[in-house]
C-alpha positions as CSV (number, residue, x, y, z in Angstrom):
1,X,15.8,-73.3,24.8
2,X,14.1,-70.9,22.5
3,X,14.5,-67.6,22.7
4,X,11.3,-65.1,22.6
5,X,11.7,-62.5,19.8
6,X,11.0,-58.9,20.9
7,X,12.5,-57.3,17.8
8,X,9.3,-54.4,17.1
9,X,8.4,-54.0,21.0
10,X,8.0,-50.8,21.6
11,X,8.8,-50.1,25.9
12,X,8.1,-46.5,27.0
13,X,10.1,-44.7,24.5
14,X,12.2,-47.8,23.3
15,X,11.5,-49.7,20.1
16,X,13.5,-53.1,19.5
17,X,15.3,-53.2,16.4
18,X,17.9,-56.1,17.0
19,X,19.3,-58.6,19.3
20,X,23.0,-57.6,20.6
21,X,25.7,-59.6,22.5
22,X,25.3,-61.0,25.3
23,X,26.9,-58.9,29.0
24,X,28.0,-61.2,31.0
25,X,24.4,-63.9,31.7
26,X,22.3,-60.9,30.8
27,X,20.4,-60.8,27.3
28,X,21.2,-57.4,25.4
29,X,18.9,-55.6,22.4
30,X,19.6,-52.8,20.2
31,X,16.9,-50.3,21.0
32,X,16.1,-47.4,18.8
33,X,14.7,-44.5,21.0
34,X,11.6,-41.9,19.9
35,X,14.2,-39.3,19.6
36,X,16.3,-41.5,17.3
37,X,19.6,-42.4,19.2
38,X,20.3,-45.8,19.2
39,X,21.6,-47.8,22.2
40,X,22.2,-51.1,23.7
41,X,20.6,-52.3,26.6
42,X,19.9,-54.8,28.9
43,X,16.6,-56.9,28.3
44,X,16.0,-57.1,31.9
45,X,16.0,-52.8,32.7
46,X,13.6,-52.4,29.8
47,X,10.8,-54.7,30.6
48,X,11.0,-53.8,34.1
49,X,10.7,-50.0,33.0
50,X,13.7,-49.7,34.5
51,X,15.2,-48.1,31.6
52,X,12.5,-45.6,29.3
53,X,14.3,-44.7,27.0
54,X,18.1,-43.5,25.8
55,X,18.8,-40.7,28.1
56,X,16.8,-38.1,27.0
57,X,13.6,-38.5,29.1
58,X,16.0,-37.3,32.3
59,X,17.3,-34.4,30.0
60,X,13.7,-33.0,29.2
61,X,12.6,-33.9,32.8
62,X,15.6,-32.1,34.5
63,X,14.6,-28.8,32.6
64,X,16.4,-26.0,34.5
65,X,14.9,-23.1,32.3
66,X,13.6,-20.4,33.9
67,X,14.6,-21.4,37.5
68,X,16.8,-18.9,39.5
69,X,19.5,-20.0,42.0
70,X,21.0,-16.6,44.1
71,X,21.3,-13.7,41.6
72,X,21.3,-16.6,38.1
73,X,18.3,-17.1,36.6
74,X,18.4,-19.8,33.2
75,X,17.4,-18.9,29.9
76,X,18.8,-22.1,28.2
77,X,21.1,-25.0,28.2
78,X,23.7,-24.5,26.0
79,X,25.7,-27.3,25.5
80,X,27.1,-30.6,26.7
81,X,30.6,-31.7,26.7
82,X,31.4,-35.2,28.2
83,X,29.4,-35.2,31.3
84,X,29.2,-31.9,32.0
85,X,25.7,-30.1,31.2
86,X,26.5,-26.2,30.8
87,X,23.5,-23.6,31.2
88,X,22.8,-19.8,29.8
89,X,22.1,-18.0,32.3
90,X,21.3,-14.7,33.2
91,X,21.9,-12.4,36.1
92,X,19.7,-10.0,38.1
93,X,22.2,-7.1,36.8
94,X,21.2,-8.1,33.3
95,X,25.1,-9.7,31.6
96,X,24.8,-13.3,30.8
97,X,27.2,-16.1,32.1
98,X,27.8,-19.7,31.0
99,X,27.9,-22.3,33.7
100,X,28.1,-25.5,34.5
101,X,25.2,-27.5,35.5
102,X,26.5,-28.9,39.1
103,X,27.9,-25.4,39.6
104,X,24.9,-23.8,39.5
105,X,22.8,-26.0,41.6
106,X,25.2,-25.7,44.8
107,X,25.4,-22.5,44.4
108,X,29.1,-21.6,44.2
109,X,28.9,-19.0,41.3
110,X,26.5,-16.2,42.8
111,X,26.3,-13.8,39.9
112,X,27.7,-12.9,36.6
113,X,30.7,-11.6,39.0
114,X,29.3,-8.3,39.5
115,X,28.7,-9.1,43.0
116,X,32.3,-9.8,43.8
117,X,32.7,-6.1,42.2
118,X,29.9,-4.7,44.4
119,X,31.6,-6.0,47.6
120,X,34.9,-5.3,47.1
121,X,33.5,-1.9,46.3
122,X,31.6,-2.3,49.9
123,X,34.7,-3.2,51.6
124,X,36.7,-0.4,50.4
125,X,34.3,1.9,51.5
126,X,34.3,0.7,55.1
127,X,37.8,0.4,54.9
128,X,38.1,4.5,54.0
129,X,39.8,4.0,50.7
């Protein structure tokens, strides 16, 4: 059985440049992506647009810029190490703080840490000190 050639298909922001082992039953191809990582992928998730492109389409869609979560608003994201996306942001008191991604979205960091000042500095005064 012949084997269709798809090496120059270009699917959502995937070019073919190469066929690559096979996973198991499933066909593979060596993709080339519009912003010029290259990765392997399953035939199958590509045609079916399951897959657009290396990773980067969910990194530019999931822009956090400029979106506030308690007293943290982001400027930028700053890096990436393994997994873990980190963010600049900046807080309503005006110092900036690096966070993680997932740390930022449920909340659990609340300010630069001048509000932990503030209320200790709240609870002190209630407590006559």
């Amino acid at each position: 059985m012949r084997r269709e050639t798809l090496i120059g298909l270009k699917f959502n922001r995937l070019t073919i440049i190469a066929d690559a082992p096979y996973q198991g039953v499933d066909r593979c191809v060596v993709c080339i992506c519009d912003c010029g990582n290259e990765k392997i992928i399953r035939i199958g998730n590509i045609k079916s647009g399951h897959i657009k492109s290396c990773g980067c389409l969910r990194l530019e869609r999931d822009s956090y810029d400029g979106q506030k979560n308690n007293m943290l608003t982001v400027l930028e994201e700053t890096k990436m190490i393994g997994v873990i996306r980190y963010l600049m942001c900046i807080c309503d008191c005006g110092n900036k703080k690096i966070i993680g991604l997932d740390v930022w979205k449920r909340g659990a960091v609340k300010s630069c840490g001048c509000l932990v000042k503030k209320m200790g500095y709240i609870i002190k005064r209630k407590q006559g000190r």
